[in-house]
C-alpha positions as CSV (number, residue, x, y, z in Angstrom):
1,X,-4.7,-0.2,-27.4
2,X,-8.3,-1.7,-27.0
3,X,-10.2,0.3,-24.1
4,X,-9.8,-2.0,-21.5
5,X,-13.0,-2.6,-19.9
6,X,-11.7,-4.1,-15.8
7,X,-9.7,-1.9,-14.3
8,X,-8.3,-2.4,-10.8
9,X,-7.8,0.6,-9.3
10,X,-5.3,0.3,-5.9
11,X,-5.4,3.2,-3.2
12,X,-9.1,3.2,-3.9
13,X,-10.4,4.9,-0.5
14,X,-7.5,8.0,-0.8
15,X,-7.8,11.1,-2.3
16,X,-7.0,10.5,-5.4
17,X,-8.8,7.4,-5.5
18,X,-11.6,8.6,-4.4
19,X,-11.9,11.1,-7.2
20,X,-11.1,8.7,-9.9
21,X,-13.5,6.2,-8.4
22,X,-16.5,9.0,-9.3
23,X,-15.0,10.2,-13.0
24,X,-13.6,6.9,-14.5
25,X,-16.8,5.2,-14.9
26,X,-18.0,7.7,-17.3
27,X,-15.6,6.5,-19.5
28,X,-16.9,3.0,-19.9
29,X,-15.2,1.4,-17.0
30,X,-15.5,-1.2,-14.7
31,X,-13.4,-0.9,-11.5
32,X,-12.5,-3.5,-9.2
33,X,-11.2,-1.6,-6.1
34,X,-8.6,-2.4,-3.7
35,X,-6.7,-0.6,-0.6
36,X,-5.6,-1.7,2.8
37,X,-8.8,-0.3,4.2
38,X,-12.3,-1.3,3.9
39,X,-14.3,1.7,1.1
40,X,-17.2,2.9,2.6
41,X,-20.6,1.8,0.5
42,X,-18.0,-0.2,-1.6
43,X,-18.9,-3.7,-0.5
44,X,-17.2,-5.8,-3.0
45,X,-14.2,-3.8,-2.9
46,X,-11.1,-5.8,-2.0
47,X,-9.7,-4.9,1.7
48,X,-5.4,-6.1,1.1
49,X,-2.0,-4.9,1.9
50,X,0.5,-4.7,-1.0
51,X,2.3,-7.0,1.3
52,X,-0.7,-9.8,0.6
53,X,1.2,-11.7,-2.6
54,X,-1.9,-14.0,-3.0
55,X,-4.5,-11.0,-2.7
56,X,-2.5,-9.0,-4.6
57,X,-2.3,-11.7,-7.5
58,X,-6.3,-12.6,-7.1
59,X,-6.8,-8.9,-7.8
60,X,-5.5,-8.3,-10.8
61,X,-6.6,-11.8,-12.0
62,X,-8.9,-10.8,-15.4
63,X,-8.2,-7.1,-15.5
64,X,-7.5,-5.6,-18.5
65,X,-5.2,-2.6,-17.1
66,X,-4.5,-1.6,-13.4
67,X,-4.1,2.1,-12.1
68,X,-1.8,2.0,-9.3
69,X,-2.4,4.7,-6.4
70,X,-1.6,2.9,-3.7
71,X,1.6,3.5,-1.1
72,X,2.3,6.5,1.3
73,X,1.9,10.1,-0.8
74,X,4.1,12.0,1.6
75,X,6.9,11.4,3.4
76,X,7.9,8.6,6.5
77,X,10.9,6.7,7.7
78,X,12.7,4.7,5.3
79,X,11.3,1.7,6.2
80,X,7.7,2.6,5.8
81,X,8.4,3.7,2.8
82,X,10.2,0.7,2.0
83,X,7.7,-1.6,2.3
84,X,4.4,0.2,0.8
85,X,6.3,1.8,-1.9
86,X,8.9,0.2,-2.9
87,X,8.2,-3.6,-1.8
88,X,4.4,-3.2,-2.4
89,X,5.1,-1.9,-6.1
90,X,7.5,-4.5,-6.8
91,X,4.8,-7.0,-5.6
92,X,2.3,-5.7,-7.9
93,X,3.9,-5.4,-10.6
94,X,5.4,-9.2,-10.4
95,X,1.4,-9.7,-9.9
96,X,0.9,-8.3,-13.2
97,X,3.0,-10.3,-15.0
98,X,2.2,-13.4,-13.5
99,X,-1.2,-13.2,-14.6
100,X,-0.9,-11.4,-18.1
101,X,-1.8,-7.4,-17.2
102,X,-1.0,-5.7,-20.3
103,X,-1.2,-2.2,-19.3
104,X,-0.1,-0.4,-15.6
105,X,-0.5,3.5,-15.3
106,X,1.9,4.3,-12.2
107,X,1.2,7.3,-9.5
108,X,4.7,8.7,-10.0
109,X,5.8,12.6,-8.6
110,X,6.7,15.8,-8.9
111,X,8.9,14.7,-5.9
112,X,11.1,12.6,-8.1
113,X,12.5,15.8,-9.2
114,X,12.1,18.0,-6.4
115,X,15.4,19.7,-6.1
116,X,15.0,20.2,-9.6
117,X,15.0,24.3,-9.4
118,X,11.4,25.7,-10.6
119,X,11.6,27.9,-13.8
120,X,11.5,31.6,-13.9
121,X,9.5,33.5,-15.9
122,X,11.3,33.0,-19.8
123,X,12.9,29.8,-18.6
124,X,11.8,26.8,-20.9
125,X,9.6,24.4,-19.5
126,X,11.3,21.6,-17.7
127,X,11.4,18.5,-20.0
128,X,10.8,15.1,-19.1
129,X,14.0,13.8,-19.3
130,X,15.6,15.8,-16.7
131,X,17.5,14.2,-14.3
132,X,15.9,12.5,-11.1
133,X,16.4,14.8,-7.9
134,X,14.2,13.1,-5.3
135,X,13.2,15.4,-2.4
136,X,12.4,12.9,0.0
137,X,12.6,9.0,0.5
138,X,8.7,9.4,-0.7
139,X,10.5,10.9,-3.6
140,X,12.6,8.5,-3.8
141,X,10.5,5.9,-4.2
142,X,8.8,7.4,-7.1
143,X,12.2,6.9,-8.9
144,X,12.6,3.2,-8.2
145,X,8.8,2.8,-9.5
146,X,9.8,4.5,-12.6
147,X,13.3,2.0,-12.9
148,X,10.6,-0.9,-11.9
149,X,8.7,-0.1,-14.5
150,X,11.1,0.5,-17.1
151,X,12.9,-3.1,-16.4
152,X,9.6,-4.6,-16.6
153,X,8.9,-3.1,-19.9
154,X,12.4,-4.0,-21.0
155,X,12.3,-7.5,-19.4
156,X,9.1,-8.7,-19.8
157,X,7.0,-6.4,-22.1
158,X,4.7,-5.2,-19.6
159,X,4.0,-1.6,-20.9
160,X,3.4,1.4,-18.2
161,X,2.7,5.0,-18.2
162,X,4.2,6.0,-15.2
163,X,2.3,9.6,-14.0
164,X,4.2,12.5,-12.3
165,X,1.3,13.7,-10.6
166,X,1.5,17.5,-9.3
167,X,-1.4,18.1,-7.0
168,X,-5.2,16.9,-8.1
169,X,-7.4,18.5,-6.0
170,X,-10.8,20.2,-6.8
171,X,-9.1,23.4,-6.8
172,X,-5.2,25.0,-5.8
173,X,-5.1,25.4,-2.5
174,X,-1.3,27.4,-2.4
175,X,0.4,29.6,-4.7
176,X,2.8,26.9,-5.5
177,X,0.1,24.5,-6.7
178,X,-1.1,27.0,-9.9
179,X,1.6,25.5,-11.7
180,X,1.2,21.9,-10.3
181,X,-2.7,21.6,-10.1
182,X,-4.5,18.5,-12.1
183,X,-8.0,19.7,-12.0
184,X,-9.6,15.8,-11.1
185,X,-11.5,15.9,-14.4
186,X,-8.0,16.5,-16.2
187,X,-6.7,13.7,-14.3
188,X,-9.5,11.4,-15.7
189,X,-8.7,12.6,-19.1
190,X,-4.7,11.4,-18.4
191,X,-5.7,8.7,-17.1
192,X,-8.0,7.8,-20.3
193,X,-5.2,8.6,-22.6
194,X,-2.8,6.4,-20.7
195,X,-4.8,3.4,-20.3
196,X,-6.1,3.6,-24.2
197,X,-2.8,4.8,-26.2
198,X,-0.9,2.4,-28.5
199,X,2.0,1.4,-27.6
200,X,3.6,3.4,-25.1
201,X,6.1,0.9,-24.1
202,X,7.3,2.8,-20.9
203,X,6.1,6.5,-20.9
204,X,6.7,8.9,-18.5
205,X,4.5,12.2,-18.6
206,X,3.8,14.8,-16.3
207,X,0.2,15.0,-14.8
208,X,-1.0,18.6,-14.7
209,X,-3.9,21.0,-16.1
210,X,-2.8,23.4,-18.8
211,X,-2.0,25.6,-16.3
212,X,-1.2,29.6,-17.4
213,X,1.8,29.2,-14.6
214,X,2.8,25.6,-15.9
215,X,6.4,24.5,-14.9
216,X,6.7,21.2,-16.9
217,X,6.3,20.3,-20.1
218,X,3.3,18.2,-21.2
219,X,4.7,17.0,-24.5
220,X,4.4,13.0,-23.4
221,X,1.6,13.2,-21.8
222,X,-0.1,15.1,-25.2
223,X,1.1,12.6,-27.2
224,X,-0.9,9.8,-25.6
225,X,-3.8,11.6,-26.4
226,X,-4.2,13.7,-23.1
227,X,-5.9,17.4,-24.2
228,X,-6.2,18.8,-21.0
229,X,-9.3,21.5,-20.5
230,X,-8.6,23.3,-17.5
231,X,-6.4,25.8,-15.9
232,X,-5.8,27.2,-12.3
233,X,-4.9,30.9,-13.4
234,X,-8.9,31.6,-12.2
235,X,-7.8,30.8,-8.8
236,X,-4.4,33.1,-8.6
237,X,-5.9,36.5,-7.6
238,X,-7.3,35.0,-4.3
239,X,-4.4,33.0,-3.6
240,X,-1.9,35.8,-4.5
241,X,-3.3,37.4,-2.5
242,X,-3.3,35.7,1.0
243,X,-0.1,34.2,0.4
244,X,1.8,36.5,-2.1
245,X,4.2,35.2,-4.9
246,X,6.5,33.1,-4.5
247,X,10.1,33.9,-3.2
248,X,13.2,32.7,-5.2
249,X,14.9,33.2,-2.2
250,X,13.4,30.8,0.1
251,X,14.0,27.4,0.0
252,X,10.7,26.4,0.1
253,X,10.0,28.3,-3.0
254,X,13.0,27.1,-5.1
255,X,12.4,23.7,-5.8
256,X,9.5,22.2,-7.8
257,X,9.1,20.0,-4.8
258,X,8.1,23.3,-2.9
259,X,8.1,22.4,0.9
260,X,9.2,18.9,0.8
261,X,12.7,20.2,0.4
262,X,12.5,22.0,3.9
263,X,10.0,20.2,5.7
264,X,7.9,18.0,4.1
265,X,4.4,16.9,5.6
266,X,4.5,13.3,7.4
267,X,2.4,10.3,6.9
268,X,0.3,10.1,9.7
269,X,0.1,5.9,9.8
């Protein structure tokens, strides 16, 4: 695919966002921003809910490709959920086809599978096509985005690399997340590859660093073009050591979706 030049970037003032905001440039783009919160020293950036059909449809107007972060990243009541993840998603992507997106990269999850049991050392890595076990209704959500997307690939052509994200932070912050961690300059490099790969129809990758302790495998993600640089082993002594390895027996430690499975942190909105 053509590097798209417009991207609108959703979620723009979170986390995630925020670091994408600073690496995608680099990479020849133009970002038109949006979340349901003004950006601070982002002026032009476009203040909607996912609720907002017009807004959401003037947004994406002229984009080439649209990275979706958006939505509540950890878990509320069903109908929270509901309507920023499940609703909103549905309302951008009918956006997207309205006005003629080609391209959507999708925040998917690691908590899409989180009951999915985390591999022990000689296990294989866990493929992408292993069955969806949602930890959460957050979780749960991540599913239906990948089903959205797959009908609208199916139905209407629009292609989508839908991204289950680990944790992208500047650096691991838990034992569980050496095996998880996107470093956020790994995550632009994903991101790149996704937005710039031909044909990808609907695509589901893992997002991750090459990580020593790596649980997934990145074989769909690779073959977009992703060649990931970094890894969060230099962080494990420290961590290892104020937390200690991780504990088959508890559940906590069991799952890929770590604590989510036994009390997983609450959107505070």
């Amino acid at each position: 695919m053509p590097a798209p030049r417009t991207l609108l970037l959703t979620g723009a003032a979170g986390g995630l966002g925020t670091l994408m905001r600073g690496l995608l440039p680099a990479y020849g783009y133009e970002l038109r921003l949006l979340d349901l919160v003004p950006i601070e020293g982002e002026p032009d950036a476009i203040t909607a809910d996912l609720a907002d059909r017009k807004a959401l449809r003037e947004a994406v107007r002229g984009v080439d490709a649209v990275i979706h972060l958006a939505g509540i990243s950890l878990e509320s009541t069903f109908d929270k959920i509901l309507r920023a993840n499940i609703e909103g998603t549905y309302h951008l992507y009918e956006a997207a086809r309205e006005e003629g997106v080609a391209r959507i990269v999708s925040a998917s999850s690691n908590h899409a599978i989180g009951y999915t049991p985390r591999p022990q050392p000689g296990d294989p890595l866990i493929p992408i096509d292993t069955p969806r076990r949602p930890d959460t209704f957050y979780g749960l959500s991540k599913s239906f985005g990948e089903d959205l997307a797959q009908l609208y690939w199916d139905k209407h052509a629009l292609e989508t690399v839908s991204v289950r994200i680990g944790s992208c932070f500047p650096e691991p912050t838990s034992v569980r997340m050496l095996s998880v961690w996107m470093s956020p300059a790994d995550g632009a490099r994903l991101f790149h590859a996704a937005l710039t790969a031909e044909a990808v129809g609907h695509t589901v990758v893992y997002g991750s660093s090459a990580n020593t302790r790596l649980w997934w495998d990145l074989t769909t993600a690779r073959a977009l073009g992703y060649d990931p640089q970094d890894d969060s082993e230099p962080y494990a002594a420290k961590l290892v050591a104020g937390q200690g390895e991780l504990d088959p027996a508890n559940p906590a430690h069991a799952g890929i979706g770590g604590h989510f499975v036994t009390d997983p942190p609450i959107w505070p909105h």
